[in-house]
ChimeraX commands (.cxc) that place a marker at each C-alpha (Angstrom):
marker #1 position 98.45,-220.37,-12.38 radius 0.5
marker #1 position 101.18,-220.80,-10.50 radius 0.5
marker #1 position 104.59,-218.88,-12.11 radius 0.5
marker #1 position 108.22,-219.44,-10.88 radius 0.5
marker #1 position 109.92,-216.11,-11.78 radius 0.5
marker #1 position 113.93,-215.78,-11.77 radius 0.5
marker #1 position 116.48,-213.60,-14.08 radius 0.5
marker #1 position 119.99,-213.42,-14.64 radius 0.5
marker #1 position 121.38,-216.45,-14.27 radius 0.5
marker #1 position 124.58,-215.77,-16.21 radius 0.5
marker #1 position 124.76,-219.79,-16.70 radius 0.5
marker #1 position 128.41,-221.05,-17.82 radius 0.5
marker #1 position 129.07,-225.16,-17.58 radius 0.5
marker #1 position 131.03,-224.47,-14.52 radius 0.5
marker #1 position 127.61,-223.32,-12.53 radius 0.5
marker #1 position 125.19,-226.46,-14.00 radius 0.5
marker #1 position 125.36,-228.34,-10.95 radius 0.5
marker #1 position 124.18,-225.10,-9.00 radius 0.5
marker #1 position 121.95,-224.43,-11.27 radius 0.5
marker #1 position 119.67,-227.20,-12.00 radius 0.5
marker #1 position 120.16,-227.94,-7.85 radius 0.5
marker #1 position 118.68,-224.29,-7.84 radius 0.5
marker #1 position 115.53,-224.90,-10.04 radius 0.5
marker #1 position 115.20,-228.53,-8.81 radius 0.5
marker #1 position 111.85,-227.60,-7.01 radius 0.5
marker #1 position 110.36,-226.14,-9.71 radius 0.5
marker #1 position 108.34,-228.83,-11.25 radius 0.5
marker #1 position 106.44,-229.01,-7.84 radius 0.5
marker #1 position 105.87,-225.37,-6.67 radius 0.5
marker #1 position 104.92,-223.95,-10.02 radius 0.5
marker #1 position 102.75,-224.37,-13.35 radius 0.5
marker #1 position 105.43,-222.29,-15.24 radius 0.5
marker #1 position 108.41,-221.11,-15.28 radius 0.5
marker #1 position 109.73,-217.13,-16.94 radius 0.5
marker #1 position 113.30,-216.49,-17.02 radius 0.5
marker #1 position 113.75,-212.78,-17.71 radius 0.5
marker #1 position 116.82,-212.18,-19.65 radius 0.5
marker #1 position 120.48,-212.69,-19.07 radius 0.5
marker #1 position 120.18,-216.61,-19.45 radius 0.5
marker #1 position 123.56,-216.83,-20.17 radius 0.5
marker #1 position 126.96,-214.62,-19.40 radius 0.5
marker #1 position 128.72,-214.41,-22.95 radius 0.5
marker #1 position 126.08,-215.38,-24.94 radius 0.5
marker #1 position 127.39,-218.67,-26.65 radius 0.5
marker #1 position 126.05,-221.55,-27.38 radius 0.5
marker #1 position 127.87,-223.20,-25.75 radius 0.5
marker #1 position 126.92,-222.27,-22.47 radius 0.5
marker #1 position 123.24,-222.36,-23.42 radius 0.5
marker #1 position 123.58,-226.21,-24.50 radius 0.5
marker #1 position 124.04,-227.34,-20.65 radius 0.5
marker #1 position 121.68,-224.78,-18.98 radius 0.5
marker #1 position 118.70,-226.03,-21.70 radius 0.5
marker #1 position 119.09,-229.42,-20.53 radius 0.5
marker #1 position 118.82,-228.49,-16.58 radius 0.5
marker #1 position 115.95,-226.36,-17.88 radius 0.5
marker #1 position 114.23,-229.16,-19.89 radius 0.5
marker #1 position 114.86,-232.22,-16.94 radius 0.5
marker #1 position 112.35,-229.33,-14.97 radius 0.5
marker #1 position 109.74,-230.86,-17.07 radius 0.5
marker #1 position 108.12,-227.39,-16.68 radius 0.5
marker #1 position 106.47,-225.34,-19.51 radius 0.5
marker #1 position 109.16,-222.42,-19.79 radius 0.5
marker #1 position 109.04,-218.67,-21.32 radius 0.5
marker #1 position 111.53,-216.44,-21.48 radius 0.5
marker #1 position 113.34,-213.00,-22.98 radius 0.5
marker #1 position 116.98,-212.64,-23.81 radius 0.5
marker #1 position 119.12,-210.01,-21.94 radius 0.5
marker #1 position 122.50,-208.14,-22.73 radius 0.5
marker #1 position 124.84,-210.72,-21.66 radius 0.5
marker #1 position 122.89,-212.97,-24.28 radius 0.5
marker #1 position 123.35,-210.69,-27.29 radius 0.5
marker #1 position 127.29,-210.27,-25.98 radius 0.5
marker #1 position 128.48,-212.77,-28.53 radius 0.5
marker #1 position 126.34,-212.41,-31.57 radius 0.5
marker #1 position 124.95,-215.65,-31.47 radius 0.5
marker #1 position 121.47,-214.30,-29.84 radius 0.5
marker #1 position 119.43,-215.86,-33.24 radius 0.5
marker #1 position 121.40,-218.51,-32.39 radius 0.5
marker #1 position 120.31,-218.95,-29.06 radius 0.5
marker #1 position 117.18,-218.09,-29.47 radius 0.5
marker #1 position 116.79,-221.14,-32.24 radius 0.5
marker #1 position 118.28,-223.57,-29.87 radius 0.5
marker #1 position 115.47,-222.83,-27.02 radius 0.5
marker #1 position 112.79,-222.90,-29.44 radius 0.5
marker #1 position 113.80,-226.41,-30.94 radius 0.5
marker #1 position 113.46,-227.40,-26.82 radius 0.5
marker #1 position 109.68,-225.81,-27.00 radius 0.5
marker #1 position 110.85,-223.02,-25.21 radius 0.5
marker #1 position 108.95,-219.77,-25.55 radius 0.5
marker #1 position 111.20,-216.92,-26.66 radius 0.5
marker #1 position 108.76,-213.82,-26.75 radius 0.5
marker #1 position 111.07,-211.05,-28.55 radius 0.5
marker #1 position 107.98,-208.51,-29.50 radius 0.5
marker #1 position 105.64,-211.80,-29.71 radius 0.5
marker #1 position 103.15,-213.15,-27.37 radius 0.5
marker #1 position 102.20,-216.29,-25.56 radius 0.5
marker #1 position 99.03,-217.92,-24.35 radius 0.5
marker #1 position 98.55,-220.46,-21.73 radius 0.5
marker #1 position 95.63,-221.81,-19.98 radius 0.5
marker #1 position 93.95,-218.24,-20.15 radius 0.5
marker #1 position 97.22,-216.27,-19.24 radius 0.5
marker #1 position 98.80,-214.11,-21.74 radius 0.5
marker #1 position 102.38,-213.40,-21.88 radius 0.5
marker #1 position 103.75,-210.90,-23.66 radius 0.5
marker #1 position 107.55,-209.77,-23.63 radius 0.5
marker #1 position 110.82,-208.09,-25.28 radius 0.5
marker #1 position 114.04,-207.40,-23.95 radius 0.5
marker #1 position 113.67,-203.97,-23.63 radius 0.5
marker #1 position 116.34,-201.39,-23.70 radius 0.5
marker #1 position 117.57,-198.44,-22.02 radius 0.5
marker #1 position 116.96,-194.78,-21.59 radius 0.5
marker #1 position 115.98,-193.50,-18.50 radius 0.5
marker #1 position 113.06,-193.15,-16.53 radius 0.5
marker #1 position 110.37,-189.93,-16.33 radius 0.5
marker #1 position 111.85,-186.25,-17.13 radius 0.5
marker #1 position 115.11,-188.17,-17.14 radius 0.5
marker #1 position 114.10,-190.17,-20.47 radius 0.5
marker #1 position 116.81,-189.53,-23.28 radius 0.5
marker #1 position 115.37,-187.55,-26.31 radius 0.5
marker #1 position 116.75,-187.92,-30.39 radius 0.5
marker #1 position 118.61,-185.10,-29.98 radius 0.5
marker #1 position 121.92,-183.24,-30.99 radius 0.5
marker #1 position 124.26,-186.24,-33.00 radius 0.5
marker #1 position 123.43,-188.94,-34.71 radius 0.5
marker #1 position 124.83,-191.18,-32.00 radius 0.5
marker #1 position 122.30,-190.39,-29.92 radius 0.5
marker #1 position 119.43,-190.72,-32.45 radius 0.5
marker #1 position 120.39,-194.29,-33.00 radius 0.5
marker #1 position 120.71,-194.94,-29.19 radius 0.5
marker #1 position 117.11,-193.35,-28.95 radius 0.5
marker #1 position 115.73,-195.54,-31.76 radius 0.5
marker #1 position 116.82,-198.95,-30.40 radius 0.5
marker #1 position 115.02,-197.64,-27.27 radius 0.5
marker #1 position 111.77,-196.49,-29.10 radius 0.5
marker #1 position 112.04,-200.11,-31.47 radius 0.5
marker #1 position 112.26,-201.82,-28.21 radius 0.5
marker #1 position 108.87,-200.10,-26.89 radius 0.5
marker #1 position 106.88,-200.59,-29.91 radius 0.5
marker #1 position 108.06,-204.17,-30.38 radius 0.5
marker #1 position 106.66,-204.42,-26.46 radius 0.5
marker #1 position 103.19,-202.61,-28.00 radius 0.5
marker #1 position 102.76,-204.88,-31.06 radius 0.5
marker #1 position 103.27,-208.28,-28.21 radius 0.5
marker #1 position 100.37,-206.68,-26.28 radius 0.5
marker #1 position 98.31,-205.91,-28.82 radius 0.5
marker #1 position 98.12,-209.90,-29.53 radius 0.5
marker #1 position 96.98,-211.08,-26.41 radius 0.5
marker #1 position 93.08,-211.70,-26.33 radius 0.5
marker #1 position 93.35,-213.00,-22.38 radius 0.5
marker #1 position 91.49,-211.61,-19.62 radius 0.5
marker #1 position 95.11,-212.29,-17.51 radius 0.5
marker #1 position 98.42,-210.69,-18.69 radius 0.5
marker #1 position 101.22,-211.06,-17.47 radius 0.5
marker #1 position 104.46,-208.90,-19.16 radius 0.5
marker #1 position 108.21,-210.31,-19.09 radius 0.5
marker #1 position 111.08,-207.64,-19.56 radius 0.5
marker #1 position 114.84,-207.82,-18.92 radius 0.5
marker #1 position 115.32,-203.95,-18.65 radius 0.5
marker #1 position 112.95,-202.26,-15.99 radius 0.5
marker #1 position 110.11,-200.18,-16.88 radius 0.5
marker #1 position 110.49,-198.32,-13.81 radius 0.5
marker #1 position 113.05,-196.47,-11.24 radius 0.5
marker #1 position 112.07,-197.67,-8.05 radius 0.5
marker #1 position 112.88,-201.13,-9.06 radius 0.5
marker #1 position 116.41,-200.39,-9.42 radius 0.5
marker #1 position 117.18,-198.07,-6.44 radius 0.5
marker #1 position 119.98,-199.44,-5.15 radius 0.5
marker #1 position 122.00,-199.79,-7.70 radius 0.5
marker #1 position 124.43,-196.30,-8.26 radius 0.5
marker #1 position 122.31,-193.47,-9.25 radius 0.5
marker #1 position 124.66,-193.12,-12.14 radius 0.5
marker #1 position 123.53,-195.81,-14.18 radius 0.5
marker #1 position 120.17,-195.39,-14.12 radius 0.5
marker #1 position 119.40,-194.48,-17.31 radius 0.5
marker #1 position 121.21,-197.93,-18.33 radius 0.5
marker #1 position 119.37,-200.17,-16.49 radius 0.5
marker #1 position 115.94,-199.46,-18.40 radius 0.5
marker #1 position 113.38,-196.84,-19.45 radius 0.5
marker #1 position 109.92,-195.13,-18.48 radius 0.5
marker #1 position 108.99,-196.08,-22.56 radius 0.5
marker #1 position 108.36,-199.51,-21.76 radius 0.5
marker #1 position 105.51,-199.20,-18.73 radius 0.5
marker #1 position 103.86,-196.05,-20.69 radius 0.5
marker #1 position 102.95,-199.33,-23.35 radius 0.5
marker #1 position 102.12,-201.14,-20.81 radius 0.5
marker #1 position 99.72,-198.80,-18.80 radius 0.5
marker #1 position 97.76,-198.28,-22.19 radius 0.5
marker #1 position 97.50,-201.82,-23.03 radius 0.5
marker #1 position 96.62,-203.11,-19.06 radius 0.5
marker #1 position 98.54,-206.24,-17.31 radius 0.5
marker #1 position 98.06,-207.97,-14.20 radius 0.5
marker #1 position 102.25,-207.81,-13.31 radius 0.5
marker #1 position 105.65,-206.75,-14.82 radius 0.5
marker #1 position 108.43,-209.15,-13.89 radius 0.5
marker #1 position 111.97,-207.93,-15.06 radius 0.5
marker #1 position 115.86,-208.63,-14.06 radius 0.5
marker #1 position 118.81,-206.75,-14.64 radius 0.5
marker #1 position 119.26,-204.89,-12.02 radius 0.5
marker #1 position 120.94,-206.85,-9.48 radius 0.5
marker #1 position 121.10,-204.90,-6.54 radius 0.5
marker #1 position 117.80,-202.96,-7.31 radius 0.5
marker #1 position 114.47,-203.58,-5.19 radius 0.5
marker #1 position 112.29,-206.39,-5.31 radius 0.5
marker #1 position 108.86,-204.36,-6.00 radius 0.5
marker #1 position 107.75,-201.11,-7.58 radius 0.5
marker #1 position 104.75,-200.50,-9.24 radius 0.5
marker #1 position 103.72,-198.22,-12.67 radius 0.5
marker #1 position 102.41,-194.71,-12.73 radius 0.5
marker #1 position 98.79,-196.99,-13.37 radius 0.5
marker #1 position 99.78,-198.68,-9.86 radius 0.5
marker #1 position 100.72,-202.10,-12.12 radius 0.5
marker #1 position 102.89,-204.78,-10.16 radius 0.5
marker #1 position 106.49,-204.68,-11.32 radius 0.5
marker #1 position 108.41,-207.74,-9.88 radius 0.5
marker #1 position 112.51,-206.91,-9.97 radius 0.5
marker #1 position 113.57,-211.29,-10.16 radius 0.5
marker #1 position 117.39,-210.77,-10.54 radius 0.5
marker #1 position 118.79,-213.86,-8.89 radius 0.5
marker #1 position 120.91,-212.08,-6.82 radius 0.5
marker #1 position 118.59,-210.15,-5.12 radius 0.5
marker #1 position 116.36,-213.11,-4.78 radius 0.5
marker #1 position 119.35,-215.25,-3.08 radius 0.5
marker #1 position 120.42,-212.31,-0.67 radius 0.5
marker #1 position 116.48,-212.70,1.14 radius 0.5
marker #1 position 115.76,-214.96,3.76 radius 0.5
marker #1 position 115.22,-217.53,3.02 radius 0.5
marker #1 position 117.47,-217.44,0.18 radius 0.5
marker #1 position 115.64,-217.85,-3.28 radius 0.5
marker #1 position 116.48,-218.73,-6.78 radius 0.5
marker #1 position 113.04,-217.74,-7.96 radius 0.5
marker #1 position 109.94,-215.43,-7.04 radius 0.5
marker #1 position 106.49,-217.48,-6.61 radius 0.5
marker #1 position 103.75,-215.26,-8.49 radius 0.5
marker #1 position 99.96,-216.28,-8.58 radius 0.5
marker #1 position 97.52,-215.42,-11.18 radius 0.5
marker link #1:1,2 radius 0.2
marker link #1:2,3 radius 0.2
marker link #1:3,4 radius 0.2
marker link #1:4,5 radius 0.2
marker link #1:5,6 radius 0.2
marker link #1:6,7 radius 0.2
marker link #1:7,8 radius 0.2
marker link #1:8,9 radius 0.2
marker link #1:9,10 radius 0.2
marker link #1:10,11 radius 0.2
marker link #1:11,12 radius 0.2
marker link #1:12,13 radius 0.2
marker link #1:13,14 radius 0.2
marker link #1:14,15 radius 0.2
marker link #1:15,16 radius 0.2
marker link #1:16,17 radius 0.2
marker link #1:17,18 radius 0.2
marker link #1:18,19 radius 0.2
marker link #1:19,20 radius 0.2
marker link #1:20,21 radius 0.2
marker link #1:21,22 radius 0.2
marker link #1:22,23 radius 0.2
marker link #1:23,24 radius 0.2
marker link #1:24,25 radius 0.2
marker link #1:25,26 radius 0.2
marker link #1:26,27 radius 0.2
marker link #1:27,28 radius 0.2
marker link #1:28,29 radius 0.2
marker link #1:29,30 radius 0.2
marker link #1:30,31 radius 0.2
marker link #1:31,32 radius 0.2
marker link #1:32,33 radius 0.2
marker link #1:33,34 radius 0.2
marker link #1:34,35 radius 0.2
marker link #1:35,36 radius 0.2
marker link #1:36,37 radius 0.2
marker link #1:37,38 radius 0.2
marker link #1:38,39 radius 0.2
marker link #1:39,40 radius 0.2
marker link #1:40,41 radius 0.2
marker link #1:41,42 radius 0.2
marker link #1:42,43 radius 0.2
marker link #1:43,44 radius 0.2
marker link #1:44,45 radius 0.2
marker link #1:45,46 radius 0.2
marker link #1:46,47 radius 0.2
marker link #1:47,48 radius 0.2
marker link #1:48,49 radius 0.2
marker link #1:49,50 radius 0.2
marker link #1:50,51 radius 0.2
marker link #1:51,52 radius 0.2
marker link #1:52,53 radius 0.2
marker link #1:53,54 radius 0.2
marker link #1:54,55 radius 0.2
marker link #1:55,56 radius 0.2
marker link #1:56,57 radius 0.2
marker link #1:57,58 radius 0.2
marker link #1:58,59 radius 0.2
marker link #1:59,60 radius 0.2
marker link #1:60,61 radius 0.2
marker link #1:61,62 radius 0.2
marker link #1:62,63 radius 0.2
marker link #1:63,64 radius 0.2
marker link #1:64,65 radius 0.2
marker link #1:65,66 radius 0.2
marker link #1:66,67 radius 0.2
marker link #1:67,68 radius 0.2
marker link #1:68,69 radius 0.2
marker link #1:69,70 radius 0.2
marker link #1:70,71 radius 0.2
marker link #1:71,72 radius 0.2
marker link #1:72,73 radius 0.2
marker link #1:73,74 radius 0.2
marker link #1:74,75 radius 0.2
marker link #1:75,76 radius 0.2
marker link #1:76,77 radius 0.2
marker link #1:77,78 radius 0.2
marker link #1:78,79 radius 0.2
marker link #1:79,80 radius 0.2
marker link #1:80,81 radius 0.2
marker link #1:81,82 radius 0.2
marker link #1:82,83 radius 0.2
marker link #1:83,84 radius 0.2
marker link #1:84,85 radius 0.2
marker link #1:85,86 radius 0.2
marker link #1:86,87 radius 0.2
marker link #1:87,88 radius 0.2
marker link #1:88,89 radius 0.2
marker link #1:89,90 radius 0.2
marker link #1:90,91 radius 0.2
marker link #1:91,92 radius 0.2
marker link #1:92,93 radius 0.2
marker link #1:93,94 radius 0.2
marker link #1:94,95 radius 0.2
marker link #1:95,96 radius 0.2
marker link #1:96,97 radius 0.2
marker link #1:97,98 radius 0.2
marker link #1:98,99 radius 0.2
marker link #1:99,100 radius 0.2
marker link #1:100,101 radius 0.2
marker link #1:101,102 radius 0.2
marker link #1:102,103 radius 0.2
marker link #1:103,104 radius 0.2
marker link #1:104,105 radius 0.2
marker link #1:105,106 radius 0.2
marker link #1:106,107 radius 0.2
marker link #1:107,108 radius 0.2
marker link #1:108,109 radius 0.2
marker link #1:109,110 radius 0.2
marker link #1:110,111 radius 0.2
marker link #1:111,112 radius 0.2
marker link #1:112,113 radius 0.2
marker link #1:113,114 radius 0.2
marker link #1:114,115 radius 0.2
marker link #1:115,116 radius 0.2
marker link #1:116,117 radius 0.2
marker link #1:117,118 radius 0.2
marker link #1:118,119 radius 0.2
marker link #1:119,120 radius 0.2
marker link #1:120,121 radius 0.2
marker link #1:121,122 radius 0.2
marker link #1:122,123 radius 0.2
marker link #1:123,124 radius 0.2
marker link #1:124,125 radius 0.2
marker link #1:125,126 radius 0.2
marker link #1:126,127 radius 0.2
marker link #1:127,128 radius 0.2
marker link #1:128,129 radius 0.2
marker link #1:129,130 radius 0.2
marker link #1:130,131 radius 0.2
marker link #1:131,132 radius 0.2
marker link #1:132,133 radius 0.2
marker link #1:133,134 radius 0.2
marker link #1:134,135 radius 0.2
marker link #1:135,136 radius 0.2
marker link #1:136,137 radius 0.2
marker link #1:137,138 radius 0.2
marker link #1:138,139 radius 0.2
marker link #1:139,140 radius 0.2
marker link #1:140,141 radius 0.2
marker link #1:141,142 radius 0.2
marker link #1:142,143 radius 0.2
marker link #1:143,144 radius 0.2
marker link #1:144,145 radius 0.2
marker link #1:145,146 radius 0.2
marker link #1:146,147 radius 0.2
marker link #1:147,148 radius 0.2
marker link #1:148,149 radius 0.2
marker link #1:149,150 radius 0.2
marker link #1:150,151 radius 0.2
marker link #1:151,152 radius 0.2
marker link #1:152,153 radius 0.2
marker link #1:153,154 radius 0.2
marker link #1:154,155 radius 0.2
marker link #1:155,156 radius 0.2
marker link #1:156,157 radius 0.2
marker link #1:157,158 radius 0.2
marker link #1:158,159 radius 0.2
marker link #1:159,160 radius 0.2
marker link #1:160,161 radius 0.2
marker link #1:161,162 radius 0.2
marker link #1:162,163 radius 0.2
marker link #1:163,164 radius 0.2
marker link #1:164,165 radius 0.2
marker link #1:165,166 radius 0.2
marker link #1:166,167 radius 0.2
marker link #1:167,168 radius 0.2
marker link #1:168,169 radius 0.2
marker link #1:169,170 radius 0.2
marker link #1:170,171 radius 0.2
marker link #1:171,172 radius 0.2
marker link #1:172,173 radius 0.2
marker link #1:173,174 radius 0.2
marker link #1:174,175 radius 0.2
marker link #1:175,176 radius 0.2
marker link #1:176,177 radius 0.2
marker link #1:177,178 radius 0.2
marker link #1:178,179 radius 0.2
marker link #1:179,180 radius 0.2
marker link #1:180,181 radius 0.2
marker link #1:181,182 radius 0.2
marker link #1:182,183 radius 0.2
marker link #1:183,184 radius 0.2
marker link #1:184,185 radius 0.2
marker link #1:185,186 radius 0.2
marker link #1:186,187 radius 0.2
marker link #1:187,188 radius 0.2
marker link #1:188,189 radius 0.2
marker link #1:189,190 radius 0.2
marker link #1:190,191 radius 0.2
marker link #1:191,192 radius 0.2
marker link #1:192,193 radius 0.2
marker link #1:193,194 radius 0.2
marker link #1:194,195 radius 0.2
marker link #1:195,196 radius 0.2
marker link #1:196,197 radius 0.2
marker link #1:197,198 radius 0.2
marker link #1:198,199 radius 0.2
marker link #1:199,200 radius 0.2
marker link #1:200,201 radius 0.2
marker link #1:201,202 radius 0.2
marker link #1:202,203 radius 0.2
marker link #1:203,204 radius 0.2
marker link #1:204,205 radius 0.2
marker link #1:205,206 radius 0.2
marker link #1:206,207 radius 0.2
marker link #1:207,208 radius 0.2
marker link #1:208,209 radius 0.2
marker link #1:209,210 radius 0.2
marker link #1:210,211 radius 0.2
marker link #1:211,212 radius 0.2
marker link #1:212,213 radius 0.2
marker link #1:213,214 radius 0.2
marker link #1:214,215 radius 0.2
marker link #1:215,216 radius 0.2
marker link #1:216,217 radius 0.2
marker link #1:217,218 radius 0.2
marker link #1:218,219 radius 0.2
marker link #1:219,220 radius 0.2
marker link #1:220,221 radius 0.2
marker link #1:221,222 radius 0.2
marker link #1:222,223 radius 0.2
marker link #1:223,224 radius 0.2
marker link #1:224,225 radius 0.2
marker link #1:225,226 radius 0.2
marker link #1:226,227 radius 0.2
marker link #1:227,228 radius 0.2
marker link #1:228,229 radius 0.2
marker link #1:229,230 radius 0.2
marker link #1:230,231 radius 0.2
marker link #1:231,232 radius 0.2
marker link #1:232,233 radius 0.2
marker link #1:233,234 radius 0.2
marker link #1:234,235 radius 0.2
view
């Protein structure tokens, strides 16, 4: 299986013509197409309305995971409704199959990475900011623990791992993902990890278990040469 891989496309009707120019190639360079997270950049509807018809002309089967900009508004049930009435697959802690690949996916959250990983400690505040990170993680455990396929492939907005967003201040690190995520997915096994979010991060890293994780931000696939709006992955 061929998979086109591509993230943050912050979509608004201004960029459609850029867009679906962007993904036009699609159709003949890949057997599927994951867009990890940050579809949109407010998250309304209607900027998703435009970007699901240049992502339905593709004629391409299509899975994907909200990101932050997506949940900006409110409206991310909303959103999510509107791909899944286009036979898009939303994994949020759910799983997909396809022609013996399994796909399994969340948005993820943030946290940190390693000795760095934020603890539910000290105020309240913090034990709710911990939480969402911990629901995130065991949402991303109960999607892998559905797939019965020999090939798995895992789709994240947030990175699993640091050395997929060096590059990016050292500051915000611990907002730009968290070292929860790839423990799940070092127990459960996968063949690759493709995430977006970090825009000026790297393009590769791999788990503590040495498992592929494929940074797809747009940005950073655009600033390569040749310029790309999406990652070619075999499996």
């Amino acid at each position: 299986m061929r998979i086109a891989a591509t993230a943050d496309l912050h979509f608004s009707p201004q960029s459609y013509a850029a867009v679906r120019e962007q993904l036009n190639k699609v159709r003949d360079e890949a057997d599927l197409l994951v867009i990890a997270g940050d579809l949109t950049n407010y998250g309304q509807p209607g900027e998703m309305e435009p970007l699901l018809n240049a992502i339905v002309r593709l004629r391409v089967p299509t899975v994907v995971v909200l990101g932050n900009h997506d949940y900006e508004s409110g409206q991310e049930q909303e959103l999510m409704r509107m791909m899944t009435a286009e036979g898009i697959k939303v994994l949020n802690g759910s799983a997909y199959e396809r022609d013996g690949v399994g796909f399994a996916g969340t948005k993820g959250f943030v946290g940190g990475f390693g000795r760095s990983v934020l603890t539910a400690f000290g105020e309240p505040e913090i034990k709710t900011f911990v939480r969402a990170s911990i629901e995130e993680a065991l949402k991303l455990e109960r999607a892998m623990s559905q797939l019965r396929t020999p090939k798995r492939v895992v789709v994240l907005h947030y990175s699993p791992i640091a050395a997929t967003v060096q590059g990016e201040s050292p500051e915000i690190f611990p907002f730009l993902g968290t070292s929860r995520l790839a423990e799940v997915i070092d127990r459960h096994g996968a063949d690759f990890i493709v995430h977006g979010h970090a825009h000026h991060g790297q393009l590769q890293g791999a788990t503590t278990a040495g498992i592929p994780v494929h940074n797809v931000a747009i940005s950073l696939l655009q600033a390569q040469q040749p310029p790309a709006a999406y990652k070619l992955l075999e499996i």
